[in-house]
C-alpha positions as a Markdown table, in Angstrom:
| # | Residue | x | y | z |
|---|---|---|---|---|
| 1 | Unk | -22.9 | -28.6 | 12.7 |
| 2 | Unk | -19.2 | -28.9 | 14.3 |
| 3 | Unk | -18.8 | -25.8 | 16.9 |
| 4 | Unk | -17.0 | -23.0 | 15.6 |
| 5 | Unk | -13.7 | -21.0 | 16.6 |
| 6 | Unk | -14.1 | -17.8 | 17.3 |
| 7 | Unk | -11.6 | -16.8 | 19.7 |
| 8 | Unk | -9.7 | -15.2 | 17.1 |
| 9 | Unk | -12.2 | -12.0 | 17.5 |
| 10 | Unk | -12.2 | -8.9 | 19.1 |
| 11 | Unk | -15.2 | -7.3 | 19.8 |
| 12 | Unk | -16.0 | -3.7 | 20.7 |
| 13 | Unk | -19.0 | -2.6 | 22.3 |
| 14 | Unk | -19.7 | 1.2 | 22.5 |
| 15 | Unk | -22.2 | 2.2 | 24.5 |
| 16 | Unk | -23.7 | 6.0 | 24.3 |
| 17 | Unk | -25.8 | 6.3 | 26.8 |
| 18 | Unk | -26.3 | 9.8 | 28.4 |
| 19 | Unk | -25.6 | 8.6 | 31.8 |
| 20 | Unk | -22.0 | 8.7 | 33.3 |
| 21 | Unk | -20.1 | 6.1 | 35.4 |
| 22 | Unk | -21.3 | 4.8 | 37.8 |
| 23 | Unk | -25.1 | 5.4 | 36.8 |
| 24 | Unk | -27.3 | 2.3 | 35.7 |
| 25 | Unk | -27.1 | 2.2 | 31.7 |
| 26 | Unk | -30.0 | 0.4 | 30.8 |
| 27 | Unk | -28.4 | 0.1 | 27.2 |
| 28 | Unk | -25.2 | -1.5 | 29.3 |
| 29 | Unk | -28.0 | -4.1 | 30.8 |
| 30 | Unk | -28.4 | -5.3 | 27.3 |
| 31 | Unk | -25.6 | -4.7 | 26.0 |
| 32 | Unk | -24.2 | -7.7 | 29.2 |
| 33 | Unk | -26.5 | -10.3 | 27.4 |
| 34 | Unk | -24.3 | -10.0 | 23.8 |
| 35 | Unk | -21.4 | -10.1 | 26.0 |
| 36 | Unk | -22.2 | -13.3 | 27.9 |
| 37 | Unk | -22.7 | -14.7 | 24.4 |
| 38 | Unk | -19.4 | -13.2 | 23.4 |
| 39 | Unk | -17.4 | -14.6 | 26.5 |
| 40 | Unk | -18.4 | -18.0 | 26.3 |
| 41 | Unk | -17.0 | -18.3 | 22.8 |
| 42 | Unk | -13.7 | -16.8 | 23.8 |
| 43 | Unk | -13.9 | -13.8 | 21.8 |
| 44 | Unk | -11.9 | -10.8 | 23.1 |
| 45 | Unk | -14.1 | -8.3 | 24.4 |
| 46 | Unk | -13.6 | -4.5 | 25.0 |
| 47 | Unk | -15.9 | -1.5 | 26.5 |
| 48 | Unk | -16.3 | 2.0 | 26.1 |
| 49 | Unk | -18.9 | 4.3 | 28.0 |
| 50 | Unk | -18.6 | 7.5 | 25.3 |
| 51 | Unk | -19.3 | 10.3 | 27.6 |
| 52 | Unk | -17.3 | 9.3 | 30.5 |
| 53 | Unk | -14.5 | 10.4 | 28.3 |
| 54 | Unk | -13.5 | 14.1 | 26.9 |
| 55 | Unk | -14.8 | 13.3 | 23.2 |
| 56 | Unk | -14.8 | 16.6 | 21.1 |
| 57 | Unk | -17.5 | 17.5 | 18.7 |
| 58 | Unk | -16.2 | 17.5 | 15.0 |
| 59 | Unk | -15.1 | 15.2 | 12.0 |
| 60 | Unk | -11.3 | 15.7 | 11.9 |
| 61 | Unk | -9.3 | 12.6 | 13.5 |
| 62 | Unk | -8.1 | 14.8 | 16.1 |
| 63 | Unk | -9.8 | 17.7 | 17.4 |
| 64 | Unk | -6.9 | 19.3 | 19.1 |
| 65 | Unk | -5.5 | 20.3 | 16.0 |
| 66 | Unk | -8.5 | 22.3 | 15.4 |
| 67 | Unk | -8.9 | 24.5 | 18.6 |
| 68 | Unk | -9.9 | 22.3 | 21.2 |
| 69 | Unk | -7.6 | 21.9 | 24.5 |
| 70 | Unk | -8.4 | 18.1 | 25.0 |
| 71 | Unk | -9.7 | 15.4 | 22.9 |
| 72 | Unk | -9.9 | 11.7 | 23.9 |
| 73 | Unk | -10.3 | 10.8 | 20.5 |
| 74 | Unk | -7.1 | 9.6 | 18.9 |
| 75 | Unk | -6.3 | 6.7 | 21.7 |
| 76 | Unk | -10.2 | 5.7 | 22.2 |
| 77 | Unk | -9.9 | 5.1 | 18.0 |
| 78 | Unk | -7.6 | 2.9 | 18.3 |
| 79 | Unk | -9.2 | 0.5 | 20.6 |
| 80 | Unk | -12.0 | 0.4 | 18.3 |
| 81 | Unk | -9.5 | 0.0 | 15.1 |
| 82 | Unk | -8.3 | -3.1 | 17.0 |
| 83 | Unk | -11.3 | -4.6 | 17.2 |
| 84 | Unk | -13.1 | -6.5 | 14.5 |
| 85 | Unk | -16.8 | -6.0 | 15.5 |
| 86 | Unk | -17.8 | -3.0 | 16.3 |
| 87 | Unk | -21.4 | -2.7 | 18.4 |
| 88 | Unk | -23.1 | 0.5 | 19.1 |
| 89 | Unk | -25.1 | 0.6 | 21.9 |
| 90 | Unk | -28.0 | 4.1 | 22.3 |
| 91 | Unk | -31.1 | 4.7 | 24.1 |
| 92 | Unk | -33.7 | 6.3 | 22.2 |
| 93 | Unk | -34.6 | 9.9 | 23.0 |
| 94 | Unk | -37.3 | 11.6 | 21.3 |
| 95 | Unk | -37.3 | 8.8 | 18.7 |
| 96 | Unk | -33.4 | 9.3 | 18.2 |
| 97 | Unk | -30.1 | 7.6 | 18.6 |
| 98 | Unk | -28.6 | 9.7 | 21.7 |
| 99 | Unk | -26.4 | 12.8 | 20.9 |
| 100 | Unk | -23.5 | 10.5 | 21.9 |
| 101 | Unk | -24.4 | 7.8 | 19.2 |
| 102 | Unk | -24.2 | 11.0 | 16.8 |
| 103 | Unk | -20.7 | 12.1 | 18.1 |
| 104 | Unk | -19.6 | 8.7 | 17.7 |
| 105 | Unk | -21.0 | 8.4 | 14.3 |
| 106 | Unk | -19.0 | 11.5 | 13.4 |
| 107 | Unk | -16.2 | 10.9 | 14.7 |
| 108 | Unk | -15.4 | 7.4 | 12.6 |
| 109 | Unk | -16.5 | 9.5 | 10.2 |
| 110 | Unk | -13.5 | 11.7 | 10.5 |
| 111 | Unk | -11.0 | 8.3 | 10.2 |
| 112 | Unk | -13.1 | 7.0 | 7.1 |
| 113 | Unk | -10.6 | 8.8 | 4.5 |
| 114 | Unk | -7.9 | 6.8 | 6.2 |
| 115 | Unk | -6.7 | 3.5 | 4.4 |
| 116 | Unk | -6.0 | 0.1 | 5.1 |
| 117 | Unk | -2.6 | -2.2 | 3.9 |
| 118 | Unk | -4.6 | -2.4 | 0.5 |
| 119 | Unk | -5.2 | 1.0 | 0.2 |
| 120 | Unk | -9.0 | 0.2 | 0.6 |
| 121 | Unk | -10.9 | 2.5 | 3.6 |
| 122 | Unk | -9.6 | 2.0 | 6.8 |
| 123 | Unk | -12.9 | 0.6 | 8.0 |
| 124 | Unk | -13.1 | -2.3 | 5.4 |
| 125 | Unk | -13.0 | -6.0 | 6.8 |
| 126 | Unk | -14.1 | -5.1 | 9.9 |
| 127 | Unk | -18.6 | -5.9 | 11.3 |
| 128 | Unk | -21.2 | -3.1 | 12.6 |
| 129 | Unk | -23.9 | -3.8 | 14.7 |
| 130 | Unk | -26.0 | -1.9 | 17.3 |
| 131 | Unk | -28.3 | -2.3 | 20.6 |
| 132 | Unk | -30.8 | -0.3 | 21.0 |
| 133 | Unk | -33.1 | 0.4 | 24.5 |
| 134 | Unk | -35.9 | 2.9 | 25.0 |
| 135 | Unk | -39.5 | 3.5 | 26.5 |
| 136 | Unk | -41.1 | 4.0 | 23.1 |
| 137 | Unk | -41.1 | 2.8 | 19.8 |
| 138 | Unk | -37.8 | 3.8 | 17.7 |
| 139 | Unk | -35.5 | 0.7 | 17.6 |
| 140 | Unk | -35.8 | 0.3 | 13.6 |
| 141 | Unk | -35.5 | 3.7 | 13.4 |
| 142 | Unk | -32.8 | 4.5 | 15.3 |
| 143 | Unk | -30.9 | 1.3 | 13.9 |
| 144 | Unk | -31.8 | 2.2 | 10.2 |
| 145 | Unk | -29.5 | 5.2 | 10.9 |
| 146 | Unk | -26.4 | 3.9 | 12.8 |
| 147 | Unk | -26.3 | 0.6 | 10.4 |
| 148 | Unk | -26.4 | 3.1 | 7.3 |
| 149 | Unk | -23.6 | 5.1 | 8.5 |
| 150 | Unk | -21.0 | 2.3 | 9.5 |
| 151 | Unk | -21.7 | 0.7 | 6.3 |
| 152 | Unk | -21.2 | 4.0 | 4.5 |
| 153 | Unk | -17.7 | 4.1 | 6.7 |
| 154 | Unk | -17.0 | 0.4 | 5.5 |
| 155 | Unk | -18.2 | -1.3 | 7.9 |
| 156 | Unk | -20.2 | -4.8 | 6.9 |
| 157 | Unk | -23.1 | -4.8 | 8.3 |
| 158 | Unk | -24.4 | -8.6 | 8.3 |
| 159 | Unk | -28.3 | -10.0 | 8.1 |
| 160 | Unk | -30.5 | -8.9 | 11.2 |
| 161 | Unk | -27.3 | -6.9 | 13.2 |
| 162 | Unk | -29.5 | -5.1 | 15.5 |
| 163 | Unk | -31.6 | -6.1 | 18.8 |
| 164 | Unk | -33.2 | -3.6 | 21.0 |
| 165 | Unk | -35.7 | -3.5 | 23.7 |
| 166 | Unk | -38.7 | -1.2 | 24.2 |
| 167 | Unk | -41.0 | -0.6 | 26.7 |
| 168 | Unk | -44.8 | 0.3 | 26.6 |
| 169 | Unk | -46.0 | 4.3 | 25.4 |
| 170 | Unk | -45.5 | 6.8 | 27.7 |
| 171 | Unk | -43.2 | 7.1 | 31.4 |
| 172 | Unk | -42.6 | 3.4 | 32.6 |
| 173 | Unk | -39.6 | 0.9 | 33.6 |
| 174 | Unk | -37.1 | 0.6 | 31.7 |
| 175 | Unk | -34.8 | -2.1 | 30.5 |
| 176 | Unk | -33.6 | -4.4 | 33.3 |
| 177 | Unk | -35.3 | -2.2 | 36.1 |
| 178 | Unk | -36.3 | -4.4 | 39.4 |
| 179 | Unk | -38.7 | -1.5 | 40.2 |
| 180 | Unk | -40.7 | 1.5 | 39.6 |
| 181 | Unk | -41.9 | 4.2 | 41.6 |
| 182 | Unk | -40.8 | 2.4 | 44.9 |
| 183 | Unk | -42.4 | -1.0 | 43.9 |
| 184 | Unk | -40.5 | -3.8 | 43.4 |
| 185 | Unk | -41.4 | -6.1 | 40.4 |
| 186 | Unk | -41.8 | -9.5 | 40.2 |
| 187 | Unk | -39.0 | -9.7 | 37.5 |
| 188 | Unk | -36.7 | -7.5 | 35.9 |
| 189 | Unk | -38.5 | -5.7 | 33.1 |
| 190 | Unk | -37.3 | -7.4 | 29.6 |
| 191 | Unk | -35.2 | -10.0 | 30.4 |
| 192 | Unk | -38.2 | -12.3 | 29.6 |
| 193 | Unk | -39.0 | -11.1 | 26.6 |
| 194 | Unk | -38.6 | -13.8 | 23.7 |
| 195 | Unk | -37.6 | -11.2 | 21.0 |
| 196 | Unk | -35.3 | -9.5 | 22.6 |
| 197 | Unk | -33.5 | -12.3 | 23.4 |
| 198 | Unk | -33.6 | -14.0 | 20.4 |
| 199 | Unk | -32.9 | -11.0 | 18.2 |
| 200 | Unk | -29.8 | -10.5 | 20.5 |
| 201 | Unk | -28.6 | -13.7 | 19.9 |
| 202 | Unk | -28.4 | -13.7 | 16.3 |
| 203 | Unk | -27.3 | -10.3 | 16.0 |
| 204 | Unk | -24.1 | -11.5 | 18.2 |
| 205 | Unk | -23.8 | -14.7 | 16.4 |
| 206 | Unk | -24.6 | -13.2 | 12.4 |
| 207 | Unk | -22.0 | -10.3 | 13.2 |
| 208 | Unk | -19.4 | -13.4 | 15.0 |
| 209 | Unk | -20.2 | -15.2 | 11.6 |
| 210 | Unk | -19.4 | -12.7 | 9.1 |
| 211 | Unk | -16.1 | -11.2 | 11.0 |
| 212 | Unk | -15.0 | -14.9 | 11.3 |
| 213 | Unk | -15.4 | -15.3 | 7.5 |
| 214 | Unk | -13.9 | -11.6 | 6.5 |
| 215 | Unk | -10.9 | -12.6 | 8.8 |
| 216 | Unk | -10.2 | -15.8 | 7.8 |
| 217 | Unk | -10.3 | -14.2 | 4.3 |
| 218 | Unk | -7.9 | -11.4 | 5.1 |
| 219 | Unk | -10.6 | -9.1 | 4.5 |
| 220 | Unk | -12.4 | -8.0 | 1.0 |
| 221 | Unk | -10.2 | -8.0 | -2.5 |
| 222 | Unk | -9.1 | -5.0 | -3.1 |
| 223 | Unk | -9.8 | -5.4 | -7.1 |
| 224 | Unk | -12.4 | -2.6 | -7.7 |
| 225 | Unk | -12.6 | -0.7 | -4.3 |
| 226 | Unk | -8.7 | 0.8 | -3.3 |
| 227 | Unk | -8.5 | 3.8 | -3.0 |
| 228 | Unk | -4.8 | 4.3 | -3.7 |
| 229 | Unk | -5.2 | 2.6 | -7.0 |
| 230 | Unk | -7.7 | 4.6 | -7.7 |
| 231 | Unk | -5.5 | 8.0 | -6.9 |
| 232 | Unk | -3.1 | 6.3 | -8.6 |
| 233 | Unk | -5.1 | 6.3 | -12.2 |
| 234 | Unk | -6.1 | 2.8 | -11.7 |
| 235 | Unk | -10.0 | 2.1 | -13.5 |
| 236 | Unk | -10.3 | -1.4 | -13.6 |
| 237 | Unk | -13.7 | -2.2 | -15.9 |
| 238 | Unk | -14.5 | 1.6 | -15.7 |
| 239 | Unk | -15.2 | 3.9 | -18.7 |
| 240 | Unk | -15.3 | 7.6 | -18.6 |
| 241 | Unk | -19.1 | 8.3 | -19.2 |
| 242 | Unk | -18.7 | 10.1 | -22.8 |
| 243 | Unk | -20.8 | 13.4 | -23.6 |
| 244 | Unk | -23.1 | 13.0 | -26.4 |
């Protein structure tokens, strides 16, 4: 198959670790290996660590208009906007996406009433993925959640568009860790592990594939699914349900 363009994307990756620059994310440790996928096909790549900025809590686009003094929100927003992949990146606490992977959640949440040139939701056109790391088993769960809630947002969410890594039950090295409790290891913990790496690559490339195809087709119709039309009495195919 001829080698395909894709350095017409913009990719975002938001990671929502717990940890604040310039502690080691092992969720940014995988997160590098989409990327190094991502640079060498020429795609524009952005980075945000969440809690290294002053995110507030809520679902309203900007929180300062609702009693908070400072809100980071409205300008981090638009670097994801830009963007035409968006990829989550969470550690898994207690079986969970972290608290910051829930802020985030809500907080697209709060731009999802927004609209697009078509009038369809402001998230429309545009791919959702997510990494996921942790010590114990939670990666499908933790993905079944964040994949549900960008595609209920508009996000696409293409085939196999998430990739994690987990370690063994119980306290242990983590994700990319060179040692553990003073001992150096052989290797770096996961970076030889076949299914992480080949679940990372086709996540990257499936979520490449579909934003390449969305873009080149300026997006979705908006037959059926605008939302002005729709306020504006448009109905398309639909019928009223009728009482009987």
């Amino acid at each position: 198959m001829d080698k395909i363009d894709f350095s017409s994307l913009k990719v975002v990756y938001v990671n929502c670790t717990l940890k604040k620059s310039p502690q080691e994310s092992h969720t940014k440790t995988l997160i590098a290996v989409s990327k190094a996928i991502m640079a060498k096909e020429n795609v524009q790549i952005d980075e945000i660590r969440l809690i290294d900025h002053q995110v507030a809590s809520g679902v309203y686009p900007d929180m300062r208009e609702y009693g908070w003094d400072v809100d980071e929100w409205p300008e981090l927003s638009k670097r994801i906007l830009n963007a035409d992949i968006l990829i989550v990146g969470t550690p898994i606490w207690l079986g969970e996406k972290s608290s910051e992977a829930q802020k985030l959640i809500e907080r697209l949440y709060a731009m999802s009433g927004q609209t697009n040139d078509k009038g369809q939701y402001i998230y429309y056109g545009k791919v959702g993925g997510c990494i996921v790391t942790g010590n114990e088993d939670g990666i499908k769960h933790c993905a079944m959640g964040i994949l549900y809630s960008l595609q209920h947002v508009g996000y696409s969410i293409p085939p196999q568009a998430d990739c994690g890594w987990i370690g063994k039950v119980g306290p242990g090295p983590s994700y990319g860790d060179k040692e553990w409790k003073g001992k150096k290891l052989d290797k770096p913990v996961g970076f030889d592990s076949d299914f992480t790496n080949r679940n990372t690559t086709f996540m990257t490339y499936n979520l490449l594939n579909l934003a390449l195809m969305l873009k080149n087709n300026n997006g979705y119709p908006s037959y059926g699914n605008s939302r002005e039309e729709w306020d504006d009495g448009k109905r398309w195919k639909f019928d009223n349900p009728e009482y009987r």
